[in-house]
N, C-alpha and C positions, 0 to 999 in steps of 0.2 A: 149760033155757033155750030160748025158744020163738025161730024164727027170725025175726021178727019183732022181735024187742027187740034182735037184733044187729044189726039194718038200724040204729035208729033210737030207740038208749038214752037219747038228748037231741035235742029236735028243736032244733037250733040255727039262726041262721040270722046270714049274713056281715051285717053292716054296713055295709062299702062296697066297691067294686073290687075293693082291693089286697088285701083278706081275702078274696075270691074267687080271686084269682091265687094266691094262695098255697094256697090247699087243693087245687085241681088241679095246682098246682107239685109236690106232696109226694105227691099220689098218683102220678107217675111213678119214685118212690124218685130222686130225681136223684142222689144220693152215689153211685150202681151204674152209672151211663153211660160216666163219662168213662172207664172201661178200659177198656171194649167199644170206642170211637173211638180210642183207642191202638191199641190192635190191627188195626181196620179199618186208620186210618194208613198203621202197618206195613207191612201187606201191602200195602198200595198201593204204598210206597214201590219195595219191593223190586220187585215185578210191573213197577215202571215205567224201573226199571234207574238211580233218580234222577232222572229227566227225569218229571216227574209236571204234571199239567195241574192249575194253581191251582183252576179250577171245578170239574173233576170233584172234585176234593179237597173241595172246599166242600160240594158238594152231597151227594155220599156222606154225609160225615162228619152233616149238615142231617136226611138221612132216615134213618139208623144212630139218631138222636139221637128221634127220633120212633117210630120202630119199636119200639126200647128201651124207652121211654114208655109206650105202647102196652100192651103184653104186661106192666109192671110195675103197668098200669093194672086189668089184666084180672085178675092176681093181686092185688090187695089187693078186688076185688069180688069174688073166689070165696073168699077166704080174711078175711072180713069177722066171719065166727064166731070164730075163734078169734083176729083181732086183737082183738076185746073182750073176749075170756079173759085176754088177757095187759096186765099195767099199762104195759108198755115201747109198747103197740101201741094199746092201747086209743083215743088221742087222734088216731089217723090220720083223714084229713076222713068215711069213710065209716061206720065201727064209732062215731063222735064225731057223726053226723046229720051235718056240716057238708056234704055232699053227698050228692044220691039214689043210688040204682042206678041209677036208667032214664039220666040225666046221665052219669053214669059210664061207662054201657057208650056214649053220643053219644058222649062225651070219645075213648076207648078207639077205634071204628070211623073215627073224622075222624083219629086221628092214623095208624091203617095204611092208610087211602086216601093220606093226603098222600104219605107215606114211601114208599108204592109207585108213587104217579103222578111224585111227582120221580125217584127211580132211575130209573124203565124211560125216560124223556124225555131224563132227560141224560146217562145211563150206558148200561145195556142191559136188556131182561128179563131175562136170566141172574140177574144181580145184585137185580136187584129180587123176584125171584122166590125168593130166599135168604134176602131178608132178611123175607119173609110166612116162611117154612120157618121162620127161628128164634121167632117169635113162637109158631107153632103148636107148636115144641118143646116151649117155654116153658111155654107154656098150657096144650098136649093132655097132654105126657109129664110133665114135671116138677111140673106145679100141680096138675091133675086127677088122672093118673094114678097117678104114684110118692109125691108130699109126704107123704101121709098113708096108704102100707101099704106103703112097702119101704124096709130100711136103703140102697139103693143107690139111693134118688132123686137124691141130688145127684150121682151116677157117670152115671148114664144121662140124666139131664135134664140133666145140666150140659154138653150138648152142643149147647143152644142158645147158650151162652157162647162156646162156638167155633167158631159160626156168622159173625160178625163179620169175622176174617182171609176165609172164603170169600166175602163178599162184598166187600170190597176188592180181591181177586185178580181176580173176575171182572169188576169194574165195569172195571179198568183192559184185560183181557186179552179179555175176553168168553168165557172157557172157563176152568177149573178144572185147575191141572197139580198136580204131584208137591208142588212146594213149598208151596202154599196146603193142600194135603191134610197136608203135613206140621206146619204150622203149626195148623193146624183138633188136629191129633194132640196137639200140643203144650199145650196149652190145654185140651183134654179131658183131660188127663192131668193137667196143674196145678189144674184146681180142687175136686177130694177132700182132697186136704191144705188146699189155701187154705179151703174153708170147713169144715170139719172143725178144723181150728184154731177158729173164732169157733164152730160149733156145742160146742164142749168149754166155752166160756166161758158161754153161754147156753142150755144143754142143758135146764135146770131148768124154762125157760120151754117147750120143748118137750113137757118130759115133762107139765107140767101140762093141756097140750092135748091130748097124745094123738098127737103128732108122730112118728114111728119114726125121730129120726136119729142116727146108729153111735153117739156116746157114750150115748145112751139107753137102749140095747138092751143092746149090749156091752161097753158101760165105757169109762173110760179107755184102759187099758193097751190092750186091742184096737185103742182109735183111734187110740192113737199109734203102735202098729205098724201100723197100714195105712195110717197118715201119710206112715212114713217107705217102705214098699215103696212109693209113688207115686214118692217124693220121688227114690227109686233109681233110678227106670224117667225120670223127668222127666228131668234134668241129661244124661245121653248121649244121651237123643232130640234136646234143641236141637243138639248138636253135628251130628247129622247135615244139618243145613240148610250147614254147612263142608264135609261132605266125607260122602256120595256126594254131594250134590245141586249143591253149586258156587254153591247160592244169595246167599250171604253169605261174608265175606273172613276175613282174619287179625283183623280191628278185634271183628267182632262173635264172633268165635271169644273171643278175651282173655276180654271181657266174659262173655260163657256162662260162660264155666269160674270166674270170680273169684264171679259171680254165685250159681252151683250151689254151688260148697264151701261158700258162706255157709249158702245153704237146708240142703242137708244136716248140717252143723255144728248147726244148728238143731232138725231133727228129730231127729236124735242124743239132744240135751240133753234135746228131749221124750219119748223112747222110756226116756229112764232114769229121768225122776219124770214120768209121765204123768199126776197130780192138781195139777201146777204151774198154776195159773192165770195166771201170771206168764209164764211159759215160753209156754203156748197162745196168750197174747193180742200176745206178742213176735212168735213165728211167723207168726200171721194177719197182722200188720201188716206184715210183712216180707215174704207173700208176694205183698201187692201192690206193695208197691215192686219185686219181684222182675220182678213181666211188665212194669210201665212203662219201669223199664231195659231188659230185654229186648230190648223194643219199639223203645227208644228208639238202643238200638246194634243193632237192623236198618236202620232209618232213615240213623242216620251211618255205614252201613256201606257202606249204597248209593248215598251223594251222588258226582258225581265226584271234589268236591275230594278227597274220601277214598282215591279209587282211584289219585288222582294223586298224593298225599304217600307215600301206601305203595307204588307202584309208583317213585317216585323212592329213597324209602328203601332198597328192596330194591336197587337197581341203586348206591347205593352200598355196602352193605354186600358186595354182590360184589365190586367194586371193594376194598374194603381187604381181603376174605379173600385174592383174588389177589398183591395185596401184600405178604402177612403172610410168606410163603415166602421173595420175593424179597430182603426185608429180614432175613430169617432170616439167608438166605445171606450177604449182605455182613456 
């Protein structure tokens, strides 16, 4: 297949507007944003001890959203050959003509200028300077480099995924502590299983392109054993954000813990029929709901109100243990 015919298998051309907005709508993969801006969120939240400035909020979240765009733009123009190998990919605007290269890579460099002139303006360079870092992750390590010659692309490149929490931390704090690094860990850690789960359901498509990812190579049973050693290492790492780090309270402690037994329960079930498609495709969807809770009981962890009903709880719960005795006695 000449490279040239994957540019431009049908020269199609939009119609009006709205079929223009939409075919550079779908080259940014929009269904892969919104966790990346959880997670920014997050880490904002907590960084801000719940006192969080509505704009900076806005705005982060505005060039997070653009940034992501960006680099999802850049990888469906390097990865434009093998989206027309595959029938699931084939009809995306660029492998489908509905958009050029030369457009695409315009599209692509307007959305990481914007994304980096609004961070560094309303937030800091630090922050803004993180979030060009996860693009080039993106781009350089995981799209260029790894996709197509090592089973450990998505381990090593999946670390532009967890670029996201570092820049929330910094936009709000201007420096980079324990906990945002912890966070950044956490996330590098969780997405070998989360996509490795949907790479076991779609492997087939991989394998006909020529893609190296662990079900491909290794099989099944391999990738559900290295599902669940993530998934081991994952569930105690969030707890550390409780206790050494003091970052998060009793609220998002619960949570972790009810959260993790679920994933591992999970992985479990896949480690012992690792051909379950069924089981794979459970897991992958559970592990995003897994970081948006996550996420989301960082957030209510760090509101006041939150520190003030659990700081009132606890001082009654002292209150009746001191009782308990006195009552004993009479």
């Amino acid at each position: 297949m000449s490279q040239s015919s994957t540019l431009n298998p049908v020269n199609r051309h939009h119609s009006n507007l709205r079929q223009v907005l939409r075919s550079y709508w779908q080259l940014t993969k929009p269904r892969i944003i919104p966790l990346l801006l959880i997670e920014t969120a997050a880490s904002m939240w907590v960084a801000a001890e719940g006192h969080l400035d509505p704009l900076l909020l806005v705005i982060t979240l505005l060039s997070g959203a653009l940034a992501a765009a960006s680099a999802q733009t850049v990888n469906c123009i390097y990865d434009r050959d093998i989206d027309f190998a595959m029938e699931r990919t084939r009809h995306r605007p660029i492998p489908s003509g509905r958009v050029q290269l030369r457009d695409a890579l315009l599209f692509a460099g307007t959305l990481a200028l914007i994304a980096f002139g609004l961070q560094a303006w309303v937030a800091n360079l630090l922050s803004a300077c993180l979030a060009m870092a996860g693009i080039g992750v993106y781009v350089g390590v995981y799209t260029y480099w790894l996709k197509r010659s090592s089973t450990q692309n998505i381990v090593i490149g999946g670390a532009a995924g967890a670029i996201p929490p570092l820049v929330g931390w910094a936009a709000v704090t201007g420096e980079l502590g324990w906990t945002a690094w912890l966070f950044f860990l956490i996330v590098f850690v969780w997405t070998p299983p989360h996509f490795w789960g949907l790479a076991l359901l779609i492997q087939d498509d991989y394998a006909k392109v020529g893609v190296p990812m662990l079900p491909v190579v290794v099989g099944d049973q391999v990738t559900a054993r290295q599902i669940w050693y993530y998934t081991l290492v994952l569930v105690p790492l969030t707890l550390l954000m409780v206790y050494p780090l003091a970052a998060t309270g009793v609220v998002y402690g619960i949570l972790a813990v009810g959260l993790g037994w679920i994933f591992l329960r999970k992985a479990w079930s896949l480690l012992k029929m690792p051909s379950d498609r069924d089981l794979a495709r459970n897991l992958f969807k559970y592990s995003i709901a897994y970081m948006m809770l996550l996420s989301l009981g960082m957030v209510i962890d760090s509101l006041p109100v939150t520190h003030h009903l659990v700081t009132t709880l606890g001082t009654h719960l002292n209150l009746l243990a001191a009782a308990i005795p006195a009552l004993a006695a009479s």
